[in-house]
N, C-alpha and C positions, 0 to 999 in steps of 0.2 A: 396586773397580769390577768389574762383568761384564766377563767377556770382550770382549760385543758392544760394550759401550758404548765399551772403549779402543778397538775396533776403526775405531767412529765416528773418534775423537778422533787416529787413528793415520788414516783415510782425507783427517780436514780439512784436515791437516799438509800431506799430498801435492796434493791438491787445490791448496792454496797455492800450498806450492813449484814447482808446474807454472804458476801463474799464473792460474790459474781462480776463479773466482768462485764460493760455493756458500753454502747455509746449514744452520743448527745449530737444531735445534729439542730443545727439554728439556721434561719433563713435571715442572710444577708441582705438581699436586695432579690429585686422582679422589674420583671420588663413586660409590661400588656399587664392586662386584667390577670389579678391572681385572687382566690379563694383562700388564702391564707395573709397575713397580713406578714411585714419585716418584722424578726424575732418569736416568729411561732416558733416553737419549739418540737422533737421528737427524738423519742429515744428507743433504741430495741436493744435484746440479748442476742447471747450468741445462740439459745433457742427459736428465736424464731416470735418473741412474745415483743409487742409494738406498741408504745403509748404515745399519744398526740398526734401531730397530722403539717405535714408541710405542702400538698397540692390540695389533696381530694383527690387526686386520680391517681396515676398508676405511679410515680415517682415513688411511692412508699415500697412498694413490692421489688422494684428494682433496685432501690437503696440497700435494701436488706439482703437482697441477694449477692448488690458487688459486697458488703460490708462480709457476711457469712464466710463469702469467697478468699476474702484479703486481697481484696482489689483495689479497697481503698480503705483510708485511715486503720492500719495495720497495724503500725505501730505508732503512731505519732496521729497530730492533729492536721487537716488537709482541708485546702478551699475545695470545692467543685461546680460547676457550672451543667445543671441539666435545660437542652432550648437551646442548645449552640448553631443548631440547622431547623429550616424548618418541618424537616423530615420526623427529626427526634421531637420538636414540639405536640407534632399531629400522635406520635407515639405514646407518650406519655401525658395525652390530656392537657397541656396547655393550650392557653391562644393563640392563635395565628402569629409567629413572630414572638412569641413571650418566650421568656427564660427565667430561672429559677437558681438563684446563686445562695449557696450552703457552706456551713463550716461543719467540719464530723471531726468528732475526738475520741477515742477511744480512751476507756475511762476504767483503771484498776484499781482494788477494795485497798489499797497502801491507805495510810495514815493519812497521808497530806490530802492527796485527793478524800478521801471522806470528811477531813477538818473543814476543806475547800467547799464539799458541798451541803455541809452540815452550817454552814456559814450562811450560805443562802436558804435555807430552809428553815432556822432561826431567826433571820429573819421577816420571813413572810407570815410566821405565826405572831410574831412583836410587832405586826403592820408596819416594817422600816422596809425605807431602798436598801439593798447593797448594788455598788456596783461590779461584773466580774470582766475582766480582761483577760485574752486569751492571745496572745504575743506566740505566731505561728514559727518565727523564723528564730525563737528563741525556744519554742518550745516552752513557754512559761503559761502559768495561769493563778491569774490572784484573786482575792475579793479585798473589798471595803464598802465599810457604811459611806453611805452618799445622804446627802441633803432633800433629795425628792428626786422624782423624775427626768429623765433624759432619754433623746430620742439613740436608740442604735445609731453607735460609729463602726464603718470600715475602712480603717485606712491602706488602701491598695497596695501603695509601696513597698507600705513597712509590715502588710500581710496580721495588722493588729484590728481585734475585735473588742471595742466595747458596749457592753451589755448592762443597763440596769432593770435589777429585776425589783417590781414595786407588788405591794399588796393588793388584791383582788380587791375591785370597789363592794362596798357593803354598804345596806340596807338597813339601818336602825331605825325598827319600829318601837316606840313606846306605847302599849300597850297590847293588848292579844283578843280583841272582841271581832268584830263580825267583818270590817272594813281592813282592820291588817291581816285576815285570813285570803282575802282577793287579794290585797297587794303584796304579802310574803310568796302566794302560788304565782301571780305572772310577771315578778319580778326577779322568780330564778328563772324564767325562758330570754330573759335580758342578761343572766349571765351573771347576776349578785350574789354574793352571798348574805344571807340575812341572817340577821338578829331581834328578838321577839324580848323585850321586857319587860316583866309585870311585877310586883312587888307580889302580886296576889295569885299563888300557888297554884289554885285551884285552877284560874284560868286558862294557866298555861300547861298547866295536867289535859285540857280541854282543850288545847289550840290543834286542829285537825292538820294541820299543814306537816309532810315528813321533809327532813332536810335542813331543816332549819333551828341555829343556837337559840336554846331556852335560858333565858337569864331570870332568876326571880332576885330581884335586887331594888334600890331606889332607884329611878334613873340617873341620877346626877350620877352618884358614886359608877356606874355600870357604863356613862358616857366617859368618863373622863378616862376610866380605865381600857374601855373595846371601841371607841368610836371619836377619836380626837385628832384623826387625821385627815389630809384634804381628800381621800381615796374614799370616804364615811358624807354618809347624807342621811338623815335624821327628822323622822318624822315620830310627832307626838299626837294619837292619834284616842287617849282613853274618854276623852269630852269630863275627863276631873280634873279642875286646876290640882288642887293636892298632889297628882302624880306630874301631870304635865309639867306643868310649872318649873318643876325641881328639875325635870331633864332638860328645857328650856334653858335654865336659867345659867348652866350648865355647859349646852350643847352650843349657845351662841358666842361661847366663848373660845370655842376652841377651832382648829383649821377646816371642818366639815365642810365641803362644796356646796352645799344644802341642806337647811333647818327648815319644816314644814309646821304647821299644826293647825287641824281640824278644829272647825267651827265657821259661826255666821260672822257676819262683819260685827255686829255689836259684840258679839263674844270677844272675836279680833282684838277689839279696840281695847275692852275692858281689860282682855289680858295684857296688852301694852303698857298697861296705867299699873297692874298687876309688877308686873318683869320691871317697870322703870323704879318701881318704889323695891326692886330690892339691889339697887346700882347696879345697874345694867345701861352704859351707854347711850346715845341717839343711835353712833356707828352698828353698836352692835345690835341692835334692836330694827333697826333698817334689815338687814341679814333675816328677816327672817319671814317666811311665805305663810301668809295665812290673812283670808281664810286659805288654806292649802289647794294645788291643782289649779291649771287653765280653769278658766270659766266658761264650761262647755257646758252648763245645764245639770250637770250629774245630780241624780236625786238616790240614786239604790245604792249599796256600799260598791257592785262591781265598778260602775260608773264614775264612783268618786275616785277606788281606785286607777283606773283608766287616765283621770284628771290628774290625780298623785304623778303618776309614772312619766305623762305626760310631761309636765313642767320641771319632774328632773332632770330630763332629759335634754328640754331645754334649754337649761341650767347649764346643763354640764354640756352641750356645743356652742354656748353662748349667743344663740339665738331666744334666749324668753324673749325679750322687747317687742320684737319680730312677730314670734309668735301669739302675743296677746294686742299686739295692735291689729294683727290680720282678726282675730278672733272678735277683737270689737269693731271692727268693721262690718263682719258676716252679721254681729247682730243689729251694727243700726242697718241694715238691708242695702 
């Protein structure tokens, strides 16, 4: 999930538990370019107070006013369709021809519903899927743990939604010096959330960056427990095998999309011969990027950062190959 959207799902909770009444609107589908992607999320009260974002233009303002009104999902859960003419697109900030298809549920502080959504905000803090279903023509709505991700189902007929909602991808930096303070700062404008651990107190008393989980811990023990799933990329970043190592050794064992770590190629190597001598796989040992980052030259920590971000990036759209064969290209001219 986006940030925004747990922030939704973190606001409905409260809303609840305060005893208030609000609803959940989700985006189904889109027609033409949309600024919001299927399954953004947003939610308001009956005040007038809005979190998250389904266009960027004006559909939020009007949502809330048919909602205010009881014009729509009034008492029950309802499709809607904004962009049905081109007249309404040009109104509400869509493209030319685009439409914007929503579900709104009106959501009361009962038991079941807070179980319901205390379910899914449980588990977004345990880094687990749940998935929730929201069955319009029965009126029903459930959760379960799910396996990993899936893309949003709407099946038109039968007027059923389903929704898996997965943990925000995270940033695990092993250590807190001068290189993971550029890459914890322009790795929350990507939308991560990060995590900073250092065995060594002080450090992380000293790490300037706000926002960001302070863990004073071994690595090992602090990956295995915050950072073991495929949503977690994982760079080891202190240049001390003593620390590295141990979140390595670790870190390559578990579903992370990405294990980085900082150094030169002999360093690289050395550590490979390091990590193999303590049974650590060929497979698993393969998995792991370092020296860490594209090889774009980086010499200053922004830069190396810059390279870091870069290659998870890569990573995670499955073009690295791509992107480091164009890169060696550029340098034999």
């Amino acid at each position: 999930m986006h940030a925004v959207d747990e922030e939704v799902i973190r606001k409905v909770q409260a809303w609840l538990n305060a005893g208030s009444n609000c609803w959940l609107a989700t985006v189904i589908g889109t027609w033409g370019s949309s600024p919001r992607p299927v399954g953004s999320l947003l939610a308001c009260d009956p005040d007038g107070h809005i979190v998250g974002s389904l266009s960027g233009g004006c559909v939020e303002d009007d949502l809330l006013e048919k909602l205010t009104r009881g014009e729509l999902a009034r008492d029950q859960a309802q499709f809607f369709t904004y962009g049905v003419s081109d007249e309404e697109s040009e109104k509400f900030g869509l493209p030319c021809g685009g439409s914007l298809r929503i579900v709104i549920e009106p959501l009361s502080p009962d038991p079941d519903t807070r179980a319901h959504v205390d379910h899914l905000c449980t588990g977004l803090t345990g880094r687990r899927h749940v998935q929730r279903t929201v069955d319009l023509k029965k009126q029903v709505k459930l959760t379960a743990d799910a396996d990993g991700y899936a893309p949003l189902e709407w099946d038109e007929v039968n007027q059923r939604l389903k929704h898996t909602y997965g943990p925000r991808q995270q940033l695990f930096i092993i250590g807190a010096g001068m290189v993971s303070q550029y890459l914890a700062s322009m790795a929350q404008n990507l939308d991560y959330a990060i995590t900073v651990c250092d065995p060594r107190q002080q450090m992380l008393d000293d790490f300037p960056v706000a926002g960001v989980n302070r863990v004073c811990d071994m690595p090992d023990d602090a990956v295995r427990a915050m950072a073991s799933d495929a949503s977690s990329a994982i760079v080891a970043l202190t240049h001390d095998p003593r620390i590295d190592d141990m979140g390595l050794m670790e870190a390559l064992k578990t579903d992370a999309f990405y294990v980085g770590a900082l150094g030169s190629s002999r360093t690289s190597a050395n550590r490979r011969e390091r990590l193999k001598a303590l049974d650590l796989s060929d497979a698993e040992l393969d998995r792991l990027h370092a020296p860490v980052g594209l090889p774009i030259g980086s010499k200053t920590p922004p830069e190396i950062a810059i390279a870091i971000l870069a290659e998870i990036t890569a990573v995670k759209s499955g073009s690295h190959a791509a992107a480091t064969e164009r890169l060696a290209a550029l340098s034999a001219g």
